[in-house]
C-alpha positions in Angstrom: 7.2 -1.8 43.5 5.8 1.3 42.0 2.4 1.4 40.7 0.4 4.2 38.9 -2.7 4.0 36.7 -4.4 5.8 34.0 -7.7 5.8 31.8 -6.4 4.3 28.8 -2.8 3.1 28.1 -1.0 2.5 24.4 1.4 0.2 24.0 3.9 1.3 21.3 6.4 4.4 20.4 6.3 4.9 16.7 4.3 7.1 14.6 0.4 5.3 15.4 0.6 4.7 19.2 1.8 8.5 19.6 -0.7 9.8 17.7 -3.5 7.8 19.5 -2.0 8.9 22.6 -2.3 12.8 21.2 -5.4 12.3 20.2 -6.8 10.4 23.1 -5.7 13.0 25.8 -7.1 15.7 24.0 -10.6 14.2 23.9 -10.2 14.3 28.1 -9.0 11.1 29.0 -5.8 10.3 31.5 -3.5 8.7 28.9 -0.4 7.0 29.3 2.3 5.5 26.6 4.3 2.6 26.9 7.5 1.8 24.7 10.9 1.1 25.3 13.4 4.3 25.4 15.4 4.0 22.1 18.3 6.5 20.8 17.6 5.7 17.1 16.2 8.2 14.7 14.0 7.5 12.6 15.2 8.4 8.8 12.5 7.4 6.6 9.5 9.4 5.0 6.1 8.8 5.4 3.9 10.5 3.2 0.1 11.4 4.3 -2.8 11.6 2.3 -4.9 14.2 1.9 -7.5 12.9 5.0 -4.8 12.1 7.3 -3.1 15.3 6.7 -6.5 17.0 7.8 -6.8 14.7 10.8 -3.4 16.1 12.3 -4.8 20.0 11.7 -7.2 18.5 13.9 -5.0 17.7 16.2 -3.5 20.7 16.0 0.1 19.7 14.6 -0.4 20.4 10.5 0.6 23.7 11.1 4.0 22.5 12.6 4.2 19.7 10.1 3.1 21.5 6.7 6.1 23.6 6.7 8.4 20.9 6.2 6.4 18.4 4.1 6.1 18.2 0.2 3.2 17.9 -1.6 2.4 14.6 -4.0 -0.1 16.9 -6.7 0.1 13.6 -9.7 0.0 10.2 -9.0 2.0 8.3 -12.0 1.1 4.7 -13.1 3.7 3.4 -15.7 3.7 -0.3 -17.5 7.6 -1.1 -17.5 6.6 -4.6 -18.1 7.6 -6.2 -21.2 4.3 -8.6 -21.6 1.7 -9.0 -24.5 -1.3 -6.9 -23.1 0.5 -3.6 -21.3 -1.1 -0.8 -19.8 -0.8 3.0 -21.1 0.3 5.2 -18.5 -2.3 6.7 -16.4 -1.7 10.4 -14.8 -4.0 11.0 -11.8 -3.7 14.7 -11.2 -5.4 15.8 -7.4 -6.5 19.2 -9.3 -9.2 16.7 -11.1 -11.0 16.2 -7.8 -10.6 20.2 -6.1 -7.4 19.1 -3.5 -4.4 21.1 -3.7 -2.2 17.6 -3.7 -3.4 13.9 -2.7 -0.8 13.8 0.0 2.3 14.7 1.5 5.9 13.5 2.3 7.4 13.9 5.6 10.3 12.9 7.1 9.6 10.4 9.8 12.2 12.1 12.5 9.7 15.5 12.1 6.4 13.9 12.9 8.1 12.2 15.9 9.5 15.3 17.2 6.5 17.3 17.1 4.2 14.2 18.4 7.1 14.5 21.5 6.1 18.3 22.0 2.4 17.5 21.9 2.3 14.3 24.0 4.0 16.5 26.5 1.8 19.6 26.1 -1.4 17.0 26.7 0.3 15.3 29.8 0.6 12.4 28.3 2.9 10.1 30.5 5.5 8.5 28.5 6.5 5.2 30.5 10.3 3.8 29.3 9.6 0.4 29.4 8.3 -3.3 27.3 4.9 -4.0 28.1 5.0 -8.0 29.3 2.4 -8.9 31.0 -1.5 -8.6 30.5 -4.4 -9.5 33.2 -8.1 -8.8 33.0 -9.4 -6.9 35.8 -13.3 -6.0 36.4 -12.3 -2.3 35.3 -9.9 -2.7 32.6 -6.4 -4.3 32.8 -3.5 -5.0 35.0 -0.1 -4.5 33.1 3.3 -5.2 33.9 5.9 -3.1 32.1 9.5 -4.2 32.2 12.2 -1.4 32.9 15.5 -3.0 32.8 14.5 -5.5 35.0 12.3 -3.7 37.1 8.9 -4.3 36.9 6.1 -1.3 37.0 2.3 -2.2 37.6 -0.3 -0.2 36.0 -3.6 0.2 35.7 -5.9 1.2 33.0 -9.9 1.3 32.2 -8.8 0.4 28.3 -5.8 -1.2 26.7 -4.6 -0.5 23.0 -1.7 -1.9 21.2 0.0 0.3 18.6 2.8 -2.1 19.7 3.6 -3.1 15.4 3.5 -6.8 14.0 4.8 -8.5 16.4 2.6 -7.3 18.9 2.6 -8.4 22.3 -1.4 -7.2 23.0 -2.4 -8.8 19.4 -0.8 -12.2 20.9 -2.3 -12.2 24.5 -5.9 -11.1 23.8 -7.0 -11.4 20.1 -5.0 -14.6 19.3 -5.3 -16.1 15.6 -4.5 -13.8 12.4 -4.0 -14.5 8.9 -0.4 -14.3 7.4 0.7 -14.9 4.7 4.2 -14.2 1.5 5.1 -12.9 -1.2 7.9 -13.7 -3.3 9.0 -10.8 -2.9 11.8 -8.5 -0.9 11.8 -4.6 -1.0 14.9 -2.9 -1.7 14.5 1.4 0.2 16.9 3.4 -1.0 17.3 7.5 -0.9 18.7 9.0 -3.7 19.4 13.1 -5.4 18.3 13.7 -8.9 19.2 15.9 -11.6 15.7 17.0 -12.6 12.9 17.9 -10.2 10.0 15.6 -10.0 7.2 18.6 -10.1 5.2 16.9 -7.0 5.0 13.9 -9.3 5.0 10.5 -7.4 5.8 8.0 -10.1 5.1 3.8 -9.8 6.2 1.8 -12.4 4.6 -1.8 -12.5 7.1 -4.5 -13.5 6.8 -8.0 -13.7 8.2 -8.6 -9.7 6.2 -5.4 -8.2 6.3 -2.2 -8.1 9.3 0.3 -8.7 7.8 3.2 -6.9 9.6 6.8 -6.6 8.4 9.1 -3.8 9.9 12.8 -4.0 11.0 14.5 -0.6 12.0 17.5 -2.5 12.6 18.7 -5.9 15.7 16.9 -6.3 15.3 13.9 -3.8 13.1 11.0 -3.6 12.6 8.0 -2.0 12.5 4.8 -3.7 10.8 1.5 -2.5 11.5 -1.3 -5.2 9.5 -4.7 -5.2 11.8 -7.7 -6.2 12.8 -11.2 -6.0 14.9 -11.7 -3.1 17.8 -12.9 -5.1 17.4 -10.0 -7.5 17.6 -7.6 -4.2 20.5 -9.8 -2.9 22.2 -9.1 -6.3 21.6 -5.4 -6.5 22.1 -4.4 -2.8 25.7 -5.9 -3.0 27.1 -3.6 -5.9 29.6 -1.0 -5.0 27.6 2.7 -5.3 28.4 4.0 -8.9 27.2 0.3 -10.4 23.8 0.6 -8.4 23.2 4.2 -9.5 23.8 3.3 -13.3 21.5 0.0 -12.6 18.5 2.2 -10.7 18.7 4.9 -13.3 18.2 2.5 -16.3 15.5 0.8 -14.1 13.4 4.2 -13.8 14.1 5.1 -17.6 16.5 8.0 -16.5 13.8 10.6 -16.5 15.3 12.4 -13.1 18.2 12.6 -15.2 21.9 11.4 -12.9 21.2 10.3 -9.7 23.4 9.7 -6.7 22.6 8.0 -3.5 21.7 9.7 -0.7 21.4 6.6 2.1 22.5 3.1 2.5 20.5 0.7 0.9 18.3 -1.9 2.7 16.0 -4.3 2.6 13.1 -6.7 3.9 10.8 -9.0 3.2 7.3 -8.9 1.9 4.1 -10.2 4.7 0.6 -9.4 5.0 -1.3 -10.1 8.2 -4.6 -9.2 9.0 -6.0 -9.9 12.3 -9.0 -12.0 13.2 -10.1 -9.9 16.0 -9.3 -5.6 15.9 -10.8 -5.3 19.5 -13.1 -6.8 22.2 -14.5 -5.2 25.7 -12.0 -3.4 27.2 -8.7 -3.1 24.2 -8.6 -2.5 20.7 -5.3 -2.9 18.3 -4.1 -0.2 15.6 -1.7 0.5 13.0 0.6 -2.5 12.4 -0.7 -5.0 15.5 -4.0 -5.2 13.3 -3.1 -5.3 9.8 0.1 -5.6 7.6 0.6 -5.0 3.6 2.8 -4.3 1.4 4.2 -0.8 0.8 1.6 0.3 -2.4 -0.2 3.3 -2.7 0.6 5.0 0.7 -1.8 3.1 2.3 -0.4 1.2 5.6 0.2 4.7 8.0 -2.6 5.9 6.6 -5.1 3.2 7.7 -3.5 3.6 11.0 -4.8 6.9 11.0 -8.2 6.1 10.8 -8.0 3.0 13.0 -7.2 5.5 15.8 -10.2 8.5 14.6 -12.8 5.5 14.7 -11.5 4.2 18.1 -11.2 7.6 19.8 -15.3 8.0 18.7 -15.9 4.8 19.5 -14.5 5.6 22.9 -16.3 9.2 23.3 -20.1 7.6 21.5 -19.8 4.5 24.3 -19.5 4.1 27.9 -17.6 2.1 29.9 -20.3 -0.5 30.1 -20.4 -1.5 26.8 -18.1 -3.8 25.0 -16.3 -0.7 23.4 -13.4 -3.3 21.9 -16.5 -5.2 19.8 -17.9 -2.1 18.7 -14.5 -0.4 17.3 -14.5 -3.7 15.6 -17.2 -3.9 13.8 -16.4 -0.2 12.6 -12.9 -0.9 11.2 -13.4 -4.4 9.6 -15.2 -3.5 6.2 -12.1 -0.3 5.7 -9.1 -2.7 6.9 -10.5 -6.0 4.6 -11.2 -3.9 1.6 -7.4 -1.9 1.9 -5.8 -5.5 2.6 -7.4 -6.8 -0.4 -7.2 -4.5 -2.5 -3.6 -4.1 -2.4 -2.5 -7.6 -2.0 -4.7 -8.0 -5.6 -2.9 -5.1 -7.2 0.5 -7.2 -6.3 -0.4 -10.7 -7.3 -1.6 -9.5 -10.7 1.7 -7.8 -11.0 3.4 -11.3 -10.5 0.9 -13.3 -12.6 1.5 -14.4 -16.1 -1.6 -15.9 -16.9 -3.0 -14.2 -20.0 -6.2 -13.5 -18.6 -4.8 -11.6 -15.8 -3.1 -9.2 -18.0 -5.8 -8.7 -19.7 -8.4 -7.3 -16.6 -4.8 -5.4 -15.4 -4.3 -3.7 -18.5 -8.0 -3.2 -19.3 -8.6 -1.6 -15.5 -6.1 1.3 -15.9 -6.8 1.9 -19.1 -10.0 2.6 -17.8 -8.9 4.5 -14.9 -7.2 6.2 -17.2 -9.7 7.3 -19.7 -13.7 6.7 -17.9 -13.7 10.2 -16.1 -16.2 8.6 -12.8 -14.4 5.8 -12.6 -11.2 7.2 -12.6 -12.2 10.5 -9.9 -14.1 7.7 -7.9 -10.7 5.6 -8.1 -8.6 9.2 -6.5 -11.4 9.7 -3.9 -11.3 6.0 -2.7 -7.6 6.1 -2.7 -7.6 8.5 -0.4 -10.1 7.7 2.3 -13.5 6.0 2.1 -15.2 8.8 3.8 -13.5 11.2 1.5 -15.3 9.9 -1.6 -18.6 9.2 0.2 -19.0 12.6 1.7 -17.7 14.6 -1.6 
């Protein structure tokens, strides 16, 4: 049986636990990733904000990256409701507070490939394999990874799972989280566009969540729709030249004729927050620690910070602390706030009490036209350091 051992292993493949591996094994530590070997690529976007982007020029893959991403410069709010008290649209330009553009898109199968070059320029060992099995040693862990049916033991001074929602290290050592629904399913499409968006990221708010168009290019975007499952159901069954007449009417035809550019999917709606983010010896990131809805750009994003506080965390404390307690206690005031915030920005969305409406509808148009609140608004949105150290 083959054994091998490192200073800190991540369990999980996609875009968090690569990065923490990156950004682990160029602090100094041995580092080793665990995820099964897969053959699919990865076709969606993610787009980073303005601190993330800066944390991967840190990292020293922005200058790899950059090239191929597109810059978000406006953030749109729009009121496609049809209710009493609506909102007037709100323009958030990043010129307003000195940033070039709040964030940008990427394509997922970029960031992945140059996080492959870099995890091998740091010597980070990949391991093809599921994690399944977790024991506490004196010095760390005891892990059993599964390849096929062969078993690999490994060794490692600290455990982190980037190892998504259904995370196997969330289950075995931070047990208890709180889930919970929406009525809600999210239709992802990619589709071209006759006019260009000019870096304009555009959310409509309707009365089942958010219609929300993210531009890759000039003449294609991304679109994440909010809706009621049966609504999806409906919609994701029409033939293509029904859907594209449906989705333009939906975003008021301002790109003009659109045609699709992938096949439509969908899932369902969740949030899950969990109780415990670390504890001695392992820490959880990214998706094994908190789940929301896709508003505002904020769920990679978090991820990103999750893994900058843990890797100090790491570097400030030594081994005989409880390093797991103290990542915690650093995360849970960033991760709370983000959860809540968005999960309020939903349910007001699906609310039809009066009252509701009302605080909505008087909050952007207050964001819209109250100049602190509405730069403190774009600094918050993009990271809570960013507004308190600008």
């Amino acid at each position: 049986m083959n054994s091998e051992s490192f200073d800190i292993v991540v369990s999980g493949g996609g875009l968090v636990g690569k990065t923490a591996a990156i950004a682990l094994a160029q602090a100094g530590w041995h580092v080793g990733i665990c995820a099964p070997k897969t053959d699919w690529v990865d076709q969606r976007t993610t787009a980073f904000l303005w601190d993330t982007a800066s944390f991967f020029e840190t990292l020293g893959l922005w200058d790899i990256l950059k090239t191929k991403a597109f810059p978000l410069k406006t953030m749109r709010i729009v009121d496609g409701t049809n209710r009493l008290f609506r909102a007037p649209q709100v323009d958030f330009s990043s010129s307003e507070i000195d940033l070039e553009a709040f964030g940008f898109n990427l394509k997922n199968s970029d960031i992945l490939s140059a996080a492959d070059e870099a995890l091998a320029e740091n010597h980070v060992t990949q391991i093809d394999g599921m994690l399944s099995e977790i024991i506490a040693s004196d010095n760390g862990y005891e892990l059993s990874v599964d390849q096929n049916g062969s078993p690999l033991k490994i060794k490692c001074g600290f455990l982190i799972g980037a190892d998504g929602r259904d995370s196997t290290v969330r289950k075995t050592l931070f047990p208890g989280e709180r889930k919970w629904s929406y009525p809600q399913q999210a239709f992802v499409v990619d589709f071209e566009h006759e006019h260009s968006t000019q870096f304009v990221s555009t959310e409509f708010h309707t009365e089942t969540g958010p219609f929300t168009i993210v531009p890759h290019s000039h003449n294609r975007a991304g679109l994440v729709w909010l809706e009621t499952p049966e609504r999806v159901s409906e919609v994701i069954s029409l033939d293509q030249a029904a859907l594209e007449i449906v989705l333009e009417e939906k975003m008021q035809s301002f790109l003009g004729k659109i045609s699709l550019a992938s096949k439509p999917a969908s899932f369902p709606i969740a949030g899950l927050i969990a109780n415990t983010f670390g504890e001695g010896n392992a820490a959880i990131i990214g998706e094994a620690a908190h789940v929301f809805p896709p508003i505002g750009a904020q769920g990679f994003n978090l991820g990103a910070r999750d893994i900058r506080d843990l890797v100090e965390t790491l570097k400030r404390h030594t081994n005989t602390e409880n390093r797991g307690q103290i990542y915690q206690r650093s995360r849970k005031a960033d991760i709370e706030t983000r959860t809540l915030g968005v999960d309020m920005l939903n349910r007001s969305l699906l609310s039809g009490f009066i009252p509701n409406q009302i605080l909505r509808s008087g909050g952007l148009y207050a964001l819209g036209k109250v100049a602190p609140v509405r730069k403190l608004a774009m600094k918050m949105g993009i990271s809570p350091s960013f507004s308190l150290n600008s």
